[in-house]
N, C-alpha and C positions, 0 to 999 in steps of 0.2 A: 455499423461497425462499433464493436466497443475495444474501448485499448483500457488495459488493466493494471495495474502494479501490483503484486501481491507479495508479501515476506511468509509467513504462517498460512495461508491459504484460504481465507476467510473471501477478501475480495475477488478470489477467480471463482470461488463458491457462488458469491452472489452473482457475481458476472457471470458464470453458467447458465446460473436461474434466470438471467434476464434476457441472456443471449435468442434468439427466433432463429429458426430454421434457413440455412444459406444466407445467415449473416455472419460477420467475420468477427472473431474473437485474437485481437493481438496483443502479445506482453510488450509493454513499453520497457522493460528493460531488454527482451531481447532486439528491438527496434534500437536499442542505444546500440547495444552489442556490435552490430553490424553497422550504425553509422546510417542508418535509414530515417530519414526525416521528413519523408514528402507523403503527407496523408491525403489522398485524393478519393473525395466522395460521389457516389452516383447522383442521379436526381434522386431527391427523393429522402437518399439515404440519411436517417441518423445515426449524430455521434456521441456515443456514452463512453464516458471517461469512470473507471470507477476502482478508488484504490481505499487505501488507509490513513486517519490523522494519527501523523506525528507531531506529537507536543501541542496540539491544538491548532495545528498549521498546516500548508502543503509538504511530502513528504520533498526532499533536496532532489530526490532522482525523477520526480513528476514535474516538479517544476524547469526542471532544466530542461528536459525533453519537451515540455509544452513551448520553451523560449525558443527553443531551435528551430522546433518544428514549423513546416509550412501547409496548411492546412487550408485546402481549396474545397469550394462546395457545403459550407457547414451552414444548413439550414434551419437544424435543428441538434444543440448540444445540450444534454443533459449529465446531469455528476450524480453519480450513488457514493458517498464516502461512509466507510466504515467505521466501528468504533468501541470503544469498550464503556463509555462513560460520555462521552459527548467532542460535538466536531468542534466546537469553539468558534475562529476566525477562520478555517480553511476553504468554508465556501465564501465567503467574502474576498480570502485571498487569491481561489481559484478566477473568480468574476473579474478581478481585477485582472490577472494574470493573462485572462484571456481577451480582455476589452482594450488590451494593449496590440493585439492582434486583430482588431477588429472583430472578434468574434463574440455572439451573444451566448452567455450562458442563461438558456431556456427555463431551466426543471432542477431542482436538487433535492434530495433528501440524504439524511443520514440515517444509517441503519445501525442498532445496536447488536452487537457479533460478542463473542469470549474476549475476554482481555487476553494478550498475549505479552501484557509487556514488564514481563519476571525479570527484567534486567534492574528494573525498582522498586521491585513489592511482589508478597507473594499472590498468585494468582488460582482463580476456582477451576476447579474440575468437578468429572461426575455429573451428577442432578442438575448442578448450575447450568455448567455447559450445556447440557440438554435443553435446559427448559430455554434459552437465550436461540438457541438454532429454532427451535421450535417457532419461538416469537418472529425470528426474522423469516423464517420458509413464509410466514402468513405474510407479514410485511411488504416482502419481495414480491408477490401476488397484486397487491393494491401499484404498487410504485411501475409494476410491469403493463398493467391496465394503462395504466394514467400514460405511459410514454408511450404506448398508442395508438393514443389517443391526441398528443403532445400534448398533452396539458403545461401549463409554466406558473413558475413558483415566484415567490421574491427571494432575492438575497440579498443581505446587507451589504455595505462597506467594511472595507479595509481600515481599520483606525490604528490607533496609538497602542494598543495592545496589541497587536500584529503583529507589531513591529518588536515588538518586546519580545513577545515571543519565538519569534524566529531569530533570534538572539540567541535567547535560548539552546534551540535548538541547534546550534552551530555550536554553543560551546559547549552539548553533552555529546555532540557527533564524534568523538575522539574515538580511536580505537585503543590507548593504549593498557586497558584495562581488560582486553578481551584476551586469553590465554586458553589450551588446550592442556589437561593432563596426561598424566603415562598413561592411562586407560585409552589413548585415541590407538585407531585402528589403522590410521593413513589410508582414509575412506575415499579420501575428495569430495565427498557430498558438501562440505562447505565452503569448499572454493567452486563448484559447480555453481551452489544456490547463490553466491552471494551477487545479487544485481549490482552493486559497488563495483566489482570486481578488487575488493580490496582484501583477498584472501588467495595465500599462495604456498602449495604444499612445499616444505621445503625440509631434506631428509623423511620424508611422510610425516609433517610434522605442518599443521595449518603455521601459516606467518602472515598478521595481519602487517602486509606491505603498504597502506596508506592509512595516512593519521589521521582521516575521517572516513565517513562510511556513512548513510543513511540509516544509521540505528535501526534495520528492521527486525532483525533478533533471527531472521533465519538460520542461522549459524548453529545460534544455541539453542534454541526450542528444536531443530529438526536432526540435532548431530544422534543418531544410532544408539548411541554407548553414556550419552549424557558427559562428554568429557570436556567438552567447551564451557569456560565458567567469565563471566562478568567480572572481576574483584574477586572480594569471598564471600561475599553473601549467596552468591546466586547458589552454590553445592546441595542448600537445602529446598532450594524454590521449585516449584512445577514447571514442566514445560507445555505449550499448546502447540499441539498443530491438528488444521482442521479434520477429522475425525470423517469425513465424507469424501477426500481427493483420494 
């Protein structure tokens, strides 16, 4: 089984690639959705966890579903975390996360994917993009051998930048800078996407209804028409989405 998070589609990309035949492929947001908490594994079966670092950390919506979750049978748990520039503290934070649960985290790598995150800087397209999926098709090849194989990796600890960081991240989690122009179409495509669920059409007009959100950027990289903007910077920035879903 592999359970996924994915904002821009980069992580169900690679969790495709890793996915093996009559194993199960689940979205942890839509496992939130419904209120489904109970992961129950065969013999045998491994578990891949494989989503995106936010801010250098677990992203809010992985980690809350891992704290809830009850997770029976994990013999062997491995994490592919995605990324545009590097995972940071997230596998040390996931290790820990899960070692509070009694479970071991096996195997980790991180894989480097398109940046997607134009909510603060602008972002490459084109050649780049290409040449970064191309790196990671190869990558995903080696990380898919090894798990198996179970191979197992080290992961650091959790330290004082962790912590710092996940600070952080809670206080750029705000939505109140996320707006929709007269250009929107009253699509719903981003209150569908938004795993938050903190987006709600209102007059066909998105309303972000909760003051945080997991910063995944689905919203604004996948909206149609380009009409959902960050502040004012973002009007000029690129958007990604994975180019192969």
């Amino acid at each position: 089984m592999i359970l996924y998070f994915s904002g821009t589609g980069n992580s169900l990309y690679a969790a495709k690639k890793l996915i093996n035949e009559n194993e199960r492929l689940v979205s942890i947001a839509e496992l939130i959705k419904k209120e489904e908490y109970d992961i129950e594994l065969t013999d045998n079966e491994k578990l891949g966890l494989v989503f995106p670092v936010y801010f250098y950390t677990v992203p809010t919506i992985v980690r809350e579903f891992l704290e809830k979750a009850d997770i029976k049978n994990s013999d062997y748990v491995y994490s592919v975390i995605t990324c545009g520039g590097g995972t940071g503290q997230a596998s040390a934070v996931l290790k820990k996360i899960l070692l509070a649960k009694d479970i071991k985290l096996s195997y980790f790598k991180e894989l480097l994917m398109p940046d997607n995150g134009m909510l603060f800087y602008q972002i490459d397209t084109g050649d780049k993009v290409k040449e970064r999926l191309i790196s990671a098709d190869e990558k995903l090849k080696t990380i898919k051998e090894d798990i198996s194989q179970k191979k197992t990796t080290l992961t650091g600890d959790s330290s004082f930048s962790a912590s710092l960081l996940e600070k952080m991240y809670r206080l750029c989690s705000k939505t109140k800078k996320f707006y929709a122009e007269d250009t929107c179409t009253g699509c719903g495509l981003c209150e569908r996407n938004c795993p938050s669920q903190a987006i709600k059409l209102k007059n066909n007009k998105p309303v972000w209804k909760s003051e945080t959100c997991c910063k995944c950027s689905a919203c604004i990289n996948r909206c149609p028409v380009n009409a959902i903007q960050y502040g004012k910077q973002t009007k000029k920035r690129n958007r990604y989405v994975n180019p192969y879903l």
